[in-house]
C-alpha positions as CSV (number, residue, x, y, z in Angstrom):
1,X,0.0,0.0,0.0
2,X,1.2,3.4,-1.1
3,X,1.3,6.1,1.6
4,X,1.6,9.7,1.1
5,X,5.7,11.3,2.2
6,X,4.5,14.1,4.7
7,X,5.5,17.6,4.2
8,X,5.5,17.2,0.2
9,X,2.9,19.6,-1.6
10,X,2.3,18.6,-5.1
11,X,3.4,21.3,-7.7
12,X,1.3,23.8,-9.1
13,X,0.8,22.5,-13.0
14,X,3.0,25.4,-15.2
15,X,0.6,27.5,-17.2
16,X,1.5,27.0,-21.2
17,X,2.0,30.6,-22.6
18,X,0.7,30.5,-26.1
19,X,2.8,32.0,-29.3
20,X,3.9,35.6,-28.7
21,X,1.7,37.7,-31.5
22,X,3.5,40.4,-33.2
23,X,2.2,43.2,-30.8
24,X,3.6,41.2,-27.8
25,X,6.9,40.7,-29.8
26,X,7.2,44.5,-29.9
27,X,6.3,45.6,-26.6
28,X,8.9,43.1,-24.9
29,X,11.4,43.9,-27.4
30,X,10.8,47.7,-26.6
31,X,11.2,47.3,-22.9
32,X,13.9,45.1,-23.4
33,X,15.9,46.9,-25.5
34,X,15.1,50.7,-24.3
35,X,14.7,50.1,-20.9
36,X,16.8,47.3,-19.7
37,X,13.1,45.2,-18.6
38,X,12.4,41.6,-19.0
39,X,8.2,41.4,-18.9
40,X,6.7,38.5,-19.7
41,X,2.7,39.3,-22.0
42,X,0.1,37.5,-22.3
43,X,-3.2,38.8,-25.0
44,X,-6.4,36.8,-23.7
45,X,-9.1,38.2,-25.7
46,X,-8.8,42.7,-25.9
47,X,-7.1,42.7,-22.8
48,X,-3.3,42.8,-22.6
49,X,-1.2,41.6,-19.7
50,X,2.2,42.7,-18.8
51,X,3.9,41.2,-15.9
52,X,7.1,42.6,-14.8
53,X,9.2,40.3,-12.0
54,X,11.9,41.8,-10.1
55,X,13.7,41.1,-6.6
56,X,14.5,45.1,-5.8
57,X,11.5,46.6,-3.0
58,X,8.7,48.9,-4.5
59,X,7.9,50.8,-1.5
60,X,9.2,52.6,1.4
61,X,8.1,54.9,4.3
62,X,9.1,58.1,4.1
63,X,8.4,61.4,6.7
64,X,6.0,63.5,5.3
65,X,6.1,67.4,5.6
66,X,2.9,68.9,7.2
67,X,0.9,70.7,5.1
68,X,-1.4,73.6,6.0
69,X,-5.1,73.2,6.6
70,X,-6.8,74.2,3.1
71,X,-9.6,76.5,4.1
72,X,-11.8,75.3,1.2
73,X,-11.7,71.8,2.2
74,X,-14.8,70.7,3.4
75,X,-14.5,68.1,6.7
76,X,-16.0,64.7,6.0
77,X,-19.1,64.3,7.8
78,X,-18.9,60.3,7.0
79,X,-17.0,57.2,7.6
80,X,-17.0,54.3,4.5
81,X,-17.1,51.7,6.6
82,X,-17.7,48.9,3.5
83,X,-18.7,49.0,-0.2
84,X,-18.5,46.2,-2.3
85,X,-20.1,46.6,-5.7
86,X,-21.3,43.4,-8.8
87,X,-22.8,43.3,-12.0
88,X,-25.5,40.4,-12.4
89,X,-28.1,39.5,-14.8
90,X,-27.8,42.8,-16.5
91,X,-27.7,45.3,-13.8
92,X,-25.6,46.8,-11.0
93,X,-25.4,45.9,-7.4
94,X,-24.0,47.6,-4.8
95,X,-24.3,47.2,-0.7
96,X,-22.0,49.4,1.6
97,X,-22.3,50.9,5.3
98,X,-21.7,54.5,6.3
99,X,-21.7,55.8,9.8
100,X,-21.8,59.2,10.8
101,X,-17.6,60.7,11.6
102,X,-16.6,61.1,15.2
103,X,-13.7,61.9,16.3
104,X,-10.6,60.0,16.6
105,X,-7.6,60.2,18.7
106,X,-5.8,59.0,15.4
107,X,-3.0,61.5,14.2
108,X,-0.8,61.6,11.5
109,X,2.8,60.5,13.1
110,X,4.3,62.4,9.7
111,X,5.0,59.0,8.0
112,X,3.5,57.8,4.3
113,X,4.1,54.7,2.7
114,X,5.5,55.6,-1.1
115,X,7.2,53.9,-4.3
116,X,10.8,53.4,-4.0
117,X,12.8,55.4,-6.7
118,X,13.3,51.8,-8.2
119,X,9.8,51.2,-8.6
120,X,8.7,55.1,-9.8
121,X,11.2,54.7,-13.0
122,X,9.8,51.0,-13.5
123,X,6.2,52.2,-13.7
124,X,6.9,55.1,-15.8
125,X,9.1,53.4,-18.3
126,X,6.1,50.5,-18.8
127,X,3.7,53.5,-19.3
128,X,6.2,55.1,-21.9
129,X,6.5,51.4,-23.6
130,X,2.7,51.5,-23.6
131,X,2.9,54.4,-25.1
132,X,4.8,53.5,-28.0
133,X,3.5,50.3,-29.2
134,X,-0.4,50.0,-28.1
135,X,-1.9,53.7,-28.6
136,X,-2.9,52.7,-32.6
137,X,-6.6,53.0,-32.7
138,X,-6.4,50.0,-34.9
139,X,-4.4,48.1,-32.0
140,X,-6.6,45.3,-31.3
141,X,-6.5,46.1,-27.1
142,X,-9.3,47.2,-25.2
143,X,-7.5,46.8,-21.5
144,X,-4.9,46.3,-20.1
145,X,-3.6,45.2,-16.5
146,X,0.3,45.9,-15.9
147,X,1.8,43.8,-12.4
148,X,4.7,44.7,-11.3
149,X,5.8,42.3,-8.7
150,X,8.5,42.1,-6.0
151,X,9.3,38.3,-6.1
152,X,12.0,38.3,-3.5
153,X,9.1,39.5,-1.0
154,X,5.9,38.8,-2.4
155,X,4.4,42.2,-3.0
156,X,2.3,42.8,-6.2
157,X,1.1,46.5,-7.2
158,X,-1.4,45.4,-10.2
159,X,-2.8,48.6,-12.4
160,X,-5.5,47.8,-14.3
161,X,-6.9,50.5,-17.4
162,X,-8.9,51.4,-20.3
163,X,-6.6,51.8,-22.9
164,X,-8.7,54.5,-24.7
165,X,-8.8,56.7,-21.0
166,X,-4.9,56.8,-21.6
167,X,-5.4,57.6,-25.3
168,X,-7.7,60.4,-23.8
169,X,-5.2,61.4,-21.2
170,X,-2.0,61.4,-23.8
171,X,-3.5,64.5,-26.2
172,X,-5.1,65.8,-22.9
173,X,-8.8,65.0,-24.0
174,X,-9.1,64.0,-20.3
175,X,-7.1,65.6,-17.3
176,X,-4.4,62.9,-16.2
177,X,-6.0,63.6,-12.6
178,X,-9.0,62.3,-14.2
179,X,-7.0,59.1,-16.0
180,X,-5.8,58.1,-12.3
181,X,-9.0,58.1,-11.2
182,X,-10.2,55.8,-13.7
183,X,-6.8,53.3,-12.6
184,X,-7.4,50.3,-10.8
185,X,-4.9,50.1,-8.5
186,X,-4.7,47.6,-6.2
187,X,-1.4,46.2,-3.8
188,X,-1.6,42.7,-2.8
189,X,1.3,40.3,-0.9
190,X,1.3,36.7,-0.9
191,X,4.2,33.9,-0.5
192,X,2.5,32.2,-4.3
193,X,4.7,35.6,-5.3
194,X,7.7,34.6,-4.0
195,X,10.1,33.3,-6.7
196,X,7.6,33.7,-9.1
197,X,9.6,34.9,-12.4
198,X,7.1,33.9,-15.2
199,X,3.7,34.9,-13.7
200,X,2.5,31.8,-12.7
201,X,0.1,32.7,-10.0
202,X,-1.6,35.5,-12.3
203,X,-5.1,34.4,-13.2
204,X,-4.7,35.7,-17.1
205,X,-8.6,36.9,-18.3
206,X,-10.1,38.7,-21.0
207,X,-11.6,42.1,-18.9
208,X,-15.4,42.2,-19.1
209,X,-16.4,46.1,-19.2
210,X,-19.2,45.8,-16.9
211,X,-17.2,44.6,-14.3
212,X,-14.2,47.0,-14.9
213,X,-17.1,49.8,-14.3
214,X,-18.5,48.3,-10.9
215,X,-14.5,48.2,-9.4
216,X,-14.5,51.7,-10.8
217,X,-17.8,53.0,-9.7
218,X,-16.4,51.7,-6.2
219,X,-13.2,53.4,-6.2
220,X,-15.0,56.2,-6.9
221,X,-17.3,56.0,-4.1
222,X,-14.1,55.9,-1.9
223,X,-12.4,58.6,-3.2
224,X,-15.7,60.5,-2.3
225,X,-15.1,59.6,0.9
226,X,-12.1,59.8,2.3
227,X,-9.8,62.0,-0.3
228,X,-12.1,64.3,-1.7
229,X,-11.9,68.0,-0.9
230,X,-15.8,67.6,-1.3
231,X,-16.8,64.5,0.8
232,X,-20.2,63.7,1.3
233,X,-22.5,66.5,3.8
234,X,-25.8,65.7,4.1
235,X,-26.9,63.0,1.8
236,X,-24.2,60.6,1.3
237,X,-26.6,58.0,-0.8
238,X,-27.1,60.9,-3.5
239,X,-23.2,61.5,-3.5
240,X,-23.2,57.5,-3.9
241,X,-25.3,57.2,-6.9
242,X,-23.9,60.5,-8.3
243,X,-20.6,58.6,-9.0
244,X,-22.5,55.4,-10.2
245,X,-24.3,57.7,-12.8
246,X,-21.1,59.8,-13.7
247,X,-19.0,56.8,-14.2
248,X,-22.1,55.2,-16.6
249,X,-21.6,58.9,-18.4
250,X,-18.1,59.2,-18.9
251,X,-18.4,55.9,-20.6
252,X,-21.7,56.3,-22.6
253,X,-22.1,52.8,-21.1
254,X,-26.3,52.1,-21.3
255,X,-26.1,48.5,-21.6
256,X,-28.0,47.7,-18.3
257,X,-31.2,47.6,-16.7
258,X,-31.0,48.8,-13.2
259,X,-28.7,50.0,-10.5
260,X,-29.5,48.2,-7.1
261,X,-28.2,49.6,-3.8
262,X,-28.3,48.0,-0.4
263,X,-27.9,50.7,2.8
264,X,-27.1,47.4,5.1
265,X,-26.9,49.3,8.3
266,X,-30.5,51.3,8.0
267,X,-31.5,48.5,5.5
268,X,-32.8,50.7,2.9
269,X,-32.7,49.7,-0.3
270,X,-33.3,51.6,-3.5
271,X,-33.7,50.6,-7.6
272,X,-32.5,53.1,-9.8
273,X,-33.2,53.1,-13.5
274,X,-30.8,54.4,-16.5
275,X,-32.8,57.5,-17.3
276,X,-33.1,58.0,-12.9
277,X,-29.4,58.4,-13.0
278,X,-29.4,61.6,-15.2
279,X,-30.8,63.4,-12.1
280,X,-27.6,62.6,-10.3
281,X,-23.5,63.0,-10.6
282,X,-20.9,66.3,-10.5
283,X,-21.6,65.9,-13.9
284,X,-25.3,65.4,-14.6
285,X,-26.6,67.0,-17.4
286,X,-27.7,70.7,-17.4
287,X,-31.4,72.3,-18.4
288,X,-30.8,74.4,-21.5
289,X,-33.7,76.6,-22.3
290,X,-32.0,77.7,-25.0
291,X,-32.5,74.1,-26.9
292,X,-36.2,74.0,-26.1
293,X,-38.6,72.8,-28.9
294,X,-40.8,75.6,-28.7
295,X,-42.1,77.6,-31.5
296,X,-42.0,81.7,-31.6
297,X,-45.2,82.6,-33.3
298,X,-46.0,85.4,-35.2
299,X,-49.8,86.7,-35.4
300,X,-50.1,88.6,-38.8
301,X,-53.3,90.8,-39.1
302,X,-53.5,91.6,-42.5
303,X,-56.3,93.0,-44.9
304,X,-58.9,92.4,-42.1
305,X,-57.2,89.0,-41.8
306,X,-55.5,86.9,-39.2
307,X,-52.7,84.6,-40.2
308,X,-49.8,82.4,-38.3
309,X,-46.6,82.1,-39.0
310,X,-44.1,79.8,-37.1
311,X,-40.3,80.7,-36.4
């Protein structure tokens, strides 16, 4: 009878990378030969995958220099507790749980956590190698996801974008404030990193655009909350569905039926449909009078005669 050694984990089977296409053959030829960068792609579907392994540390703490108080800031009058945001059967779903702010004996000691210098010149050389091989409208890539991972530690900081945004952002049709925004950025750690120079433990999918605007609709709804110099005041479920309904603008996205909210801790719920969500956003649309469909009409009295004319 066979028995099982102890302490032996059976290996992980080793992903087969298909053929490199032409557009992969650039990009790691660019980064290779410009910027002294070994990535390893992958294309699955529009989406394009970069994955770039190294064994130098991407952050660092730093001291931070106190700034003054900005006098148009607004205080939060909120605390985010939760959000967590899907897209199902055609329509959005989001449940979170906000409590009023109080305050906290929590200061700032003067210390941030920041990229290493190593890491800032990695990041921006990838962008400029983006830059100068996928930006052709007639290049066949709709996302991409860029993960830059230290393998000697097993830290991951994974950016995940719409390539048109940074076609936007590149002849300044959108602010690049406004491209971050639209960033998934996310930092994860895990021992499956360590060691790992060909991406193994990376989960290689074709981005689905519904569910690239729910993780974006709820970074949103964070940044509303905790770094915007306009946090919620008084109704914090209208600033929710505000950035729901600008995020469905900026996208022209109108390929769903419903937007579904979940207030857990008062346990209000709320249905919204597409045409509700024009009523709310930063960027909701504005009444012009001046495009009414009315008619100016003229009354003509004439030879003992009354006639109209429209204008």
């Amino acid at each position: 009878m066979l028995s099982a050694v102890g302490g032996c984990t059976p290996k992980k089977p080793i992903k087969i990378a298909p053929p490199l296409t032409d557009l992969q053959k650039r990009f790691e030829l660019k980064c290779r030969k410009d910027y002294n960068i070994k990535v390893i792609t992958r294309l699955v579907g529009k989406t394009f995958w970069i994955y770039a392994p190294t064994d130098k540390p991407l952050f660092d703490f730093a001291a931070e220099t106190p700034s003054p108080p900005d006098p148009l800031k607004k205080p939060a009058k909120y605390n985010l507790l939760y959000i967590d945001g899907s897209y199902k059967d055609g329509s959005f779903n989001f449940e979170y749980d906000v409590i009023p702010k109080t305050k906290s004996d929590m200061q700032n000691e003067g210390i941030r956590n920041e990229g290493t210098d190593y890491f800032n010149k990695l990041y921006n050389n990838l962008f400029t190698a983006v830059t100068e091989t996928l930006l052709d409208p007639k290049t066949p890539v709709s996302f991409v996801v860029m993960a830059i991972t230290d393998i000697k530690k097993g830290i991951e900081a994974r950016y995940t974008f719409y390539l048109e945004d940074y076609r936007m952002a590149s002849v300044e049709g959108i602010p690049y404030d406004e491209f971050s925004k639209r960033v998934l950025q996310e930092s994860k750690g895990s021992t499956d990193y360590i060691g790992d120079a060909i991406g193994q433990h990376l989960e290689y999918t074709d981005i689905y655009m519904p569910d690239f605007l729910t993780k974006q609709m709820v970074n949103r709804i964070r940044f509303k909350f905790t770094q915007s110099d306009f946090p919620p005041q008084e109704n914090y479920e209208e600033a929710i569905i505000g950035c729901i309904a600008d995020t469905t603008r900026y996208y022209h996205f109108k390929d769903f039926k419903e937007v579904h909210t979940d207030d857990i801790r008062n346990k209000k719920k709320m249905i919204f449909s597409p045409k509700q969500l024009d009523f709310f956003g930063d960027d909701k649309p504005k009444d012009d009078d001046s495009k009414s469909n009315g008619k100016l009409i003229h009354i003509i009295f004439e030879d003992g005669k009354t006639t109209f004319k429209d204008q």
